[in-house]
C-alpha positions in Angstrom: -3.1 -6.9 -18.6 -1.5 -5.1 -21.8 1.8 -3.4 -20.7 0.2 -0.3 -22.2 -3.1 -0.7 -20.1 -3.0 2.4 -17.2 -2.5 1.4 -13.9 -3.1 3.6 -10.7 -0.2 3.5 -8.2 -1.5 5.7 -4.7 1.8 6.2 -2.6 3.8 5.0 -5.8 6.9 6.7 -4.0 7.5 5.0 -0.9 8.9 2.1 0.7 6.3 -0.3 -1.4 5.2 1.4 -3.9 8.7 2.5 -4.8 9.5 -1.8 -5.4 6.6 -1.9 -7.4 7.2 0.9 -9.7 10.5 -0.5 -10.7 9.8 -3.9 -11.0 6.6 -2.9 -13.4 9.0 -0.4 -15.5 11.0 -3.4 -15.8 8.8 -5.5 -16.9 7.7 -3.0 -19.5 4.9 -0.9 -18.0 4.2 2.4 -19.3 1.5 4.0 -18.7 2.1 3.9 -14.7 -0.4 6.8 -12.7 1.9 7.6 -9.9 -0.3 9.4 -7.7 1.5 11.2 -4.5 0.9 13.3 -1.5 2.0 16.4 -4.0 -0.9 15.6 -6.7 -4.6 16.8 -6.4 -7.7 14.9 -5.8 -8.8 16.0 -9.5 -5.8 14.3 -10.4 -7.0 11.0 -8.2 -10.3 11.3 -9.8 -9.5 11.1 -13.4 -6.8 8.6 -12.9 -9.1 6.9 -11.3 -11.3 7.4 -14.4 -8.9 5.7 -16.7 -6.8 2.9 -14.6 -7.3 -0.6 -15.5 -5.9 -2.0 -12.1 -5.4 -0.2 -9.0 -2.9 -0.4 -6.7 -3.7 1.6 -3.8 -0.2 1.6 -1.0 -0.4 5.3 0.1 -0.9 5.3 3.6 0.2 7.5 6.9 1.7 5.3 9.5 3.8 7.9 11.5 1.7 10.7 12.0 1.9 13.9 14.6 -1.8 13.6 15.3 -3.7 10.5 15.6 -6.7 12.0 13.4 -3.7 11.6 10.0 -4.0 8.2 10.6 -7.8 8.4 9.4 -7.2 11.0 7.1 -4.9 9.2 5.1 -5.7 5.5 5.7 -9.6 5.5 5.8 -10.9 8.4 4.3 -8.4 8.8 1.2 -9.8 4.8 0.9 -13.1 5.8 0.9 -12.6 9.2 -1.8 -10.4 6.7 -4.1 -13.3 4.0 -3.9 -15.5 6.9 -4.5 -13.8 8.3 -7.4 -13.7 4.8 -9.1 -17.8 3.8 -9.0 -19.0 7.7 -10.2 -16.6 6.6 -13.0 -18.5 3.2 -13.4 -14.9 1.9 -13.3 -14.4 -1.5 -11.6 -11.5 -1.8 -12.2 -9.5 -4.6 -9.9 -7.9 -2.8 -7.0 -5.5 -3.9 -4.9 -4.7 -2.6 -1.3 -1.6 -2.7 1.2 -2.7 -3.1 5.1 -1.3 -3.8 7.6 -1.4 -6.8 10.5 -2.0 -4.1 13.2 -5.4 -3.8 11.6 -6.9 -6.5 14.4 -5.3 -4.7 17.1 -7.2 -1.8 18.8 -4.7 1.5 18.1 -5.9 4.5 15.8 -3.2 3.3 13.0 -5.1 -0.5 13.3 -8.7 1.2 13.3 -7.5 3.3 10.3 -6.6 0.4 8.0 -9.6 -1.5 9.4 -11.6 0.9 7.9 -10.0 0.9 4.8 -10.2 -2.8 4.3 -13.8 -3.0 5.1 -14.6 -0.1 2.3 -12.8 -2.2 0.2 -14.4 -4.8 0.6 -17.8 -3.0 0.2 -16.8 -1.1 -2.7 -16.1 -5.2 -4.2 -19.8 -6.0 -2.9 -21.4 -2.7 -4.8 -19.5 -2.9 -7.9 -18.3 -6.1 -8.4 -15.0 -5.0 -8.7 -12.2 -7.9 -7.6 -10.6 -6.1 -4.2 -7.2 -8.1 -2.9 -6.2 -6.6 0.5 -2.7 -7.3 1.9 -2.3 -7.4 5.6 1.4 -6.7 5.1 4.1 -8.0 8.2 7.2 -6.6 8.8 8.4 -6.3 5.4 12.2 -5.4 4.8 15.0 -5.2 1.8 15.9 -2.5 -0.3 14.7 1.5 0.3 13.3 0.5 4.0 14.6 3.7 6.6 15.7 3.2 9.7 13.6 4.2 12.5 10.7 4.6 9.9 9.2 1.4 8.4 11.4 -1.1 9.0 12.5 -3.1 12.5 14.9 -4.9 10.0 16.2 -1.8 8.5 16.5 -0.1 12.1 18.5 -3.0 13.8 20.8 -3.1 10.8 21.3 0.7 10.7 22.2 0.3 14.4 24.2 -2.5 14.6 26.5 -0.6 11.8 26.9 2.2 13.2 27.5 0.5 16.8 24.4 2.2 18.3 21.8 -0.3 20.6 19.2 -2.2 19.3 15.7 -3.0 21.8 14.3 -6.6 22.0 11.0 -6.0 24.0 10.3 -9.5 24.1 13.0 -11.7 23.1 10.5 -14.6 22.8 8.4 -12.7 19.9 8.6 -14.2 16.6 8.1 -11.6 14.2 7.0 -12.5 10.7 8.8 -10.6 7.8 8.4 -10.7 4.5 11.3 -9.6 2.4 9.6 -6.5 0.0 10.4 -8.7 -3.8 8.4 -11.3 -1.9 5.6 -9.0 -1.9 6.2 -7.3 -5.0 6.1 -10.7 -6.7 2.3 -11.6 -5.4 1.4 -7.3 -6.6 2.6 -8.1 -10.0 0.8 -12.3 -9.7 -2.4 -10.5 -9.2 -2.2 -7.7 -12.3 -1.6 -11.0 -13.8 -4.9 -12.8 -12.8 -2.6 -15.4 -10.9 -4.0 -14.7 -7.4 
């Protein structure tokens, strides 16, 4: 991939996309489509139009009502896939999910979804889809009591508030977030 070659970042300002978006500035990236909750679907569509890899993070994983969590999981999936093939783009795209998309809870369905168009969209077009069922990732920008257990039990433990073990014989897999970020950047690489 040429460092000048446009790349589509969806939810380029959170906990992930946030990583990835400095560690490709650093590496020298500069035509980086940052696409957040505050740009348009026109905007979507013709970045979709012109990006040469997508990343696709953005993703609602705290919502008020359950029906966000298809909203912005599934459906803004399935308008981003859509946006790509009436451009006759297929362009590699690469997707954040989660581990909760086995279980059965509206925020597992939601990704679910979204994986499964993904890998649809790779079977109409061709296009190389990589979909990441992400652990509990951790390390720097993670909020407490947000999208982190790491980030929550340090918080607490600082500020001597109580931290909740539901089942001290869990094991929980975490992945620290430059861990990640190094397999995001392998795959603009072709090194997947």
């Amino acid at each position: 991939m040429e460092k000048t070659s446009p790349i589509l970042i969806t939810g380029a300002g959170g906990f992930v996309g946030r990583n990835l978006v400095e560690r490709l500035r650093c590496e020298g990236y500069t035509e980086l489509l940052c696409f957040e909750r505050e740009n348009t679907d026109e905007e979507l569509r013709a970045w979709a139009a012109r990006a040469a890899f997508v990343y696709h993070l953005a993703g609602i994983n705290r919502p008020k009502d359950p029906k966000e969590f298809y909203d912005g999981n599934a459906d803004l999936t399935t308008r981003l896939l859509g946006y790509l093939e009436q451009a006759g783009n297929t362009a590699p795209i690469l997707v954040t999910s989660s581990t909760q998309a086995a279980l059965d809870n509206d925020y597992g369905k939601s990704k679910a979804q979204a994986e499964q168009a993904v890998f649809d969209h790779e079977t109409r077009t061709g296009a190389p889809a990589y979909v990441y069922r992400m652990p509990g990732l951790f390390g720097k920008w993670c909020r407490p009591n947000y999208n982190s257990v790491v980030a929550t039990f340090c918080y607490n433990v600082a500020h001597g508030l109580p931290i909740q073990v539901r089942d001290p014989a869990y094991e929980l897999p975490l992945v620290y977030i430059d861990d990640a970020v190094d397999a995001f950047v392998a795959a603009l690489d072709g090194q997947v």
